[in-house]
C-alpha positions in Angstrom: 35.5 -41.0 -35.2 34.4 -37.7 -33.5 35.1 -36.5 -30.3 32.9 -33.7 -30.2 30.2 -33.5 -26.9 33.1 -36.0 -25.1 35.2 -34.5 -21.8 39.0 -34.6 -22.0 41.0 -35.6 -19.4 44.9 -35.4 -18.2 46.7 -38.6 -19.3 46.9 -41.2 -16.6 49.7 -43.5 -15.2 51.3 -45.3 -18.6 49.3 -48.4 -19.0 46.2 -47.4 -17.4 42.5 -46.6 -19.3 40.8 -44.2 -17.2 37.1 -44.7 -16.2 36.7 -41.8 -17.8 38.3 -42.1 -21.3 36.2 -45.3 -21.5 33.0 -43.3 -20.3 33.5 -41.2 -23.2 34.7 -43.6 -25.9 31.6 -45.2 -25.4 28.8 -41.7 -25.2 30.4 -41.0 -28.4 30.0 -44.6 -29.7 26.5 -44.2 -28.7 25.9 -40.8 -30.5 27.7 -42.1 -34.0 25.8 -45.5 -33.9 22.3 -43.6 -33.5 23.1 -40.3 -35.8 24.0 -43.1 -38.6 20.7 -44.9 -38.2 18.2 -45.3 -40.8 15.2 -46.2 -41.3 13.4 -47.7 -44.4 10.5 -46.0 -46.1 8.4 -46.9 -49.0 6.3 -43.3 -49.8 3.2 -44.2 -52.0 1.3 -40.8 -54.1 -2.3 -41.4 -53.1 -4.0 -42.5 -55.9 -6.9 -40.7 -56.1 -4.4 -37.7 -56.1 -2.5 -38.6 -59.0 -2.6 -35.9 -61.9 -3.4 -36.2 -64.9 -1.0 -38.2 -67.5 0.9 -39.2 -64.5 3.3 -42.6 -64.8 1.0 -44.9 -62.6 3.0 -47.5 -62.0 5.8 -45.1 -61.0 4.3 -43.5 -58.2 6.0 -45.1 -55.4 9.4 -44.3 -54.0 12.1 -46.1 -51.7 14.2 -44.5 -49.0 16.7 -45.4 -46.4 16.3 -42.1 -44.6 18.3 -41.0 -41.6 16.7 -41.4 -38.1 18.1 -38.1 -37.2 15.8 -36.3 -39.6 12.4 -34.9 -40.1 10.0 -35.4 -43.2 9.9 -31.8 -44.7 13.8 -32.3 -45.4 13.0 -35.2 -47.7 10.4 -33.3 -49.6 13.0 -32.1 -52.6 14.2 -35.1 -52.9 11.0 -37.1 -53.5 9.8 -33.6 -55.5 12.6 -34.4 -57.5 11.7 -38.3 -58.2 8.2 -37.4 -59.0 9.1 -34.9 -61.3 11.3 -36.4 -63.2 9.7 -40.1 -63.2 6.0 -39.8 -62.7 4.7 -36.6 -63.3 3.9 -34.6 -66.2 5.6 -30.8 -67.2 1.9 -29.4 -66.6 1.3 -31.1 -63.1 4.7 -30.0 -61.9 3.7 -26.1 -62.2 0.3 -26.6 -60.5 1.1 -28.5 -57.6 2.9 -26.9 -54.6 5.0 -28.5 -52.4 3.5 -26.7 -49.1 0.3 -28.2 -49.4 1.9 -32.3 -49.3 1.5 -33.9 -45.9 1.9 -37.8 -44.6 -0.3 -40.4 -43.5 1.0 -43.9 -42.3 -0.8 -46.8 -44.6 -3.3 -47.4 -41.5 -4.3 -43.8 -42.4 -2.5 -42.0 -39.2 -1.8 -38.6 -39.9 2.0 -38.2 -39.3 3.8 -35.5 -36.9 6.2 -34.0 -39.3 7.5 -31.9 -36.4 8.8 -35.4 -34.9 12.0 -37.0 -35.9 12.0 -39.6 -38.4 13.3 -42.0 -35.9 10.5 -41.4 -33.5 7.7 -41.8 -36.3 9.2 -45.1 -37.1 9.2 -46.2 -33.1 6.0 -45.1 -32.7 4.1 -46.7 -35.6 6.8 -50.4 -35.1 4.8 -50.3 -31.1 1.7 -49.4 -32.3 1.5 -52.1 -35.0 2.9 -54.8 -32.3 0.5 -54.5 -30.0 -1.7 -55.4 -32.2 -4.3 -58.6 -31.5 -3.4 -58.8 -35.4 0.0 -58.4 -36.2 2.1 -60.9 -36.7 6.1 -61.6 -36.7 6.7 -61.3 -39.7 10.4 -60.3 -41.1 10.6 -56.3 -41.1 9.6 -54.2 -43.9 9.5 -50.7 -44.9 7.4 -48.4 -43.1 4.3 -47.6 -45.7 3.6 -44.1 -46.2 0.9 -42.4 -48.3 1.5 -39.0 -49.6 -0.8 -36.3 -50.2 -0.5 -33.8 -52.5 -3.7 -31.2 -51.8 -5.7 -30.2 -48.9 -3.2 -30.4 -46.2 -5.7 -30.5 -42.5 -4.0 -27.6 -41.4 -6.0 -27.8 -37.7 -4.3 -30.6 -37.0 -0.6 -30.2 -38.7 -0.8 -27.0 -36.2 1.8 -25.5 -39.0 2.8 -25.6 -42.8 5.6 -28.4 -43.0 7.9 -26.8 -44.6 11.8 -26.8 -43.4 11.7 -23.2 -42.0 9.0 -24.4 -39.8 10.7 -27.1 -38.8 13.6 -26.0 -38.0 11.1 -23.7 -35.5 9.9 -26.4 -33.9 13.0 -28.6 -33.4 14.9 -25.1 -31.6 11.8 -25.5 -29.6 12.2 -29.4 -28.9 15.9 -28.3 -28.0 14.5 -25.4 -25.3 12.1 -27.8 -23.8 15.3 -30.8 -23.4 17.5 -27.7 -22.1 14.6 -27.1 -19.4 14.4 -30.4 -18.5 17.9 -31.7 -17.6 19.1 -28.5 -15.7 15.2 -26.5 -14.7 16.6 -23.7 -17.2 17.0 -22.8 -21.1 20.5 -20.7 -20.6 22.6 -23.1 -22.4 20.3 -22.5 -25.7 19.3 -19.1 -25.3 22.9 -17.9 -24.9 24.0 -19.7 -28.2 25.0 -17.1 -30.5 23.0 -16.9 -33.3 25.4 -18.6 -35.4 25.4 -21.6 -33.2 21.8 -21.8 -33.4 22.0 -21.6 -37.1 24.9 -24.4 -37.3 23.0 -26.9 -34.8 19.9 -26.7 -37.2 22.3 -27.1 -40.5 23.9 -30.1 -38.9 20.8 -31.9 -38.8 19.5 -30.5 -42.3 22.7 -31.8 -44.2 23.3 -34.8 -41.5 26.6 -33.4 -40.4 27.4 -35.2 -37.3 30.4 -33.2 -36.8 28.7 -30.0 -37.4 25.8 -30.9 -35.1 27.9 -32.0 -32.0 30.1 -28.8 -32.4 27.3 -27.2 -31.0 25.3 -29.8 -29.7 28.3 -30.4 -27.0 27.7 -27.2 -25.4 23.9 -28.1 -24.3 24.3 -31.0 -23.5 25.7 -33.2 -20.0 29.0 -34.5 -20.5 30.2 -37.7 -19.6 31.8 -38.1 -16.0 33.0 -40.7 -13.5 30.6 -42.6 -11.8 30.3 -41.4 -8.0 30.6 -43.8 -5.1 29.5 -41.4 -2.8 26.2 -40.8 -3.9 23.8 -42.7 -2.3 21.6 -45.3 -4.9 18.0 -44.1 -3.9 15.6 -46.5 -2.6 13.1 -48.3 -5.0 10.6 -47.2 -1.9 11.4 -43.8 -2.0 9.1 -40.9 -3.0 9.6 -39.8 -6.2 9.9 -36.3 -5.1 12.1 -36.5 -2.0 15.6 -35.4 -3.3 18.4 -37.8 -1.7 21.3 -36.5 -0.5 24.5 -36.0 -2.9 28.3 -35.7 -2.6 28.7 -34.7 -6.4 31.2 -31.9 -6.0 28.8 -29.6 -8.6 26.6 -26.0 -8.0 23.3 -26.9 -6.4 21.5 -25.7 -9.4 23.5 -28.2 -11.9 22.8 -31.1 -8.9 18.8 -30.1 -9.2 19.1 -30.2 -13.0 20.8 -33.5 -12.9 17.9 -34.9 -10.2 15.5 -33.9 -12.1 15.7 -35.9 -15.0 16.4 -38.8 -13.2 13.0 -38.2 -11.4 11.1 -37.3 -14.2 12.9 -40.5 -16.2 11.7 -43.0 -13.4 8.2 -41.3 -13.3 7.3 -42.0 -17.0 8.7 -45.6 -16.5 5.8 -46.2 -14.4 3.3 -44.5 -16.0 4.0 -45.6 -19.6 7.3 -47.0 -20.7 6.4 -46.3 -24.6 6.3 -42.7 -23.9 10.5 -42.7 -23.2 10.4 -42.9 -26.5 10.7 -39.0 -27.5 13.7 -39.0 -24.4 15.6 -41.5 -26.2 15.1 -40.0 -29.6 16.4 -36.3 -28.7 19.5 -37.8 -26.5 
């Protein structure tokens, strides 16, 4: 297993397991168990799309995609499928890959700039709050494809992979900003690094990704005594004291995710979603 994004330590006394070895053990536990999550798709052509001469009863196709990926990176594979299963040699020079786009069976269009993972989230407590649904065993997610007029006003961009890749290195500013009230740990990636956490994600390299990802993001420490467990009273934006032997501007950074984590709790505990996606 990896050890990349965990915090090394100086061997302790023989036949001790420091807090902080076990700390670590398990953030990278964590990491590997939800990189290597999937989630099960069943992508349907809409019909009344279907081209000419097409293989009608062929026009569906079954996935167990990663939840640590993004719809326009499936897009040659399912090309690949259609073309070689369902569709004709004349429909595969007219139709163009930029202008497909998702909708969820229920006819939601789907964010293509959100992470698998979070689409499936999403529509699984959507659907259960339902007056309607009922328990039934899970099944794939049920998504339609469309293969022309993409509504572009509401996509905001083409979803293609370039543009994705765009909007997830903007996902990754906005998570920089929010744990430490700066972007200096992303904008002073070397290019290269930029590049490589984006191709760890496109290939599903964990290694690759947490190479990279490691330097962004907080490491695992021991848990501090000193610091005083703030009141369940307390204002939200009163900043309790703290003995954490860190700059002031990493301690702020550090607050202020706790703060704004307890603020969504009360104001809507679906929205943590996109926080738990992007850890």
């Amino acid at each position: 297993m990896s050890t990349y994004g965990t915090t090394r330590h100086a061997p302790g006394p023989p036949g001790t397991v420091s807090k902080e070895r076990v700390t670590d053990y398990h953030t990278t536990l964590f990491r590997r168990l939800t990189w290597e999550g999937t989630v099960p798709l069943e992508i349907r052509v809409d019909p009344k799309e279907l081209p000419a001469n097409s293989d009608r009863g062929l026009e569906c196709y079954y996935i167990q995609a990663p939840r640590v990926s993004y719809l326009p990176l499936l897009m040659s594979e399912i090309r690949r499928f259609l073309m070689d299963v369902v569709f004709d040699e004349a429909a595969a020079k007219v139709l163009k890959e930029e202008d497909w786009w998702f909708e969820s069976a229920e006819g939601t269009l789907l964010k293509w700039h959100w992470s698998i993972g979070l689409i499936y989230d999403n529509h699984t407590i959507s659907t259960s709050v339902r007056p309607s649904s009922s328990q039934a065993q899970p099944a794939p997610m049920r998504l339609v494809l469309h293969l022309v007029s993409p509504p572009t006003e509401k996509l905001l961009q083409s979803p293609s992979a370039e543009a994705c890749k765009l909007a997830f290195m903007g996902q990754l500013k906005e998570a920089d900003f929010i744990r430490w009230g700066n972007t200096k740990r992303m904008t002073g990636l070397r290019k290269a690094d930029q590049d490589g956490i984006w191709e760890g994600i496109r290939d599903h390299n964990f290694d690759h990704y947490w190479r990279v990802a490691s330097k962004v993001t907080p490491t695992a420490g021991t848990t501090r005594s000193q610091s005083p467990v703030p009141s369940t009273t307390a204002s939200l934006h009163s900043r309790p004291p703290s003995a954490d032997p860190v700059g002031p501007a990493e301690r702020d950074g550090a607050y202020n995710v706790r703060s704004c984590h307890q603020y969504w709790k009360m104001v809507n505990p679906s929205s943590l979603i996109p926080f738990l996606a992007f850890r």
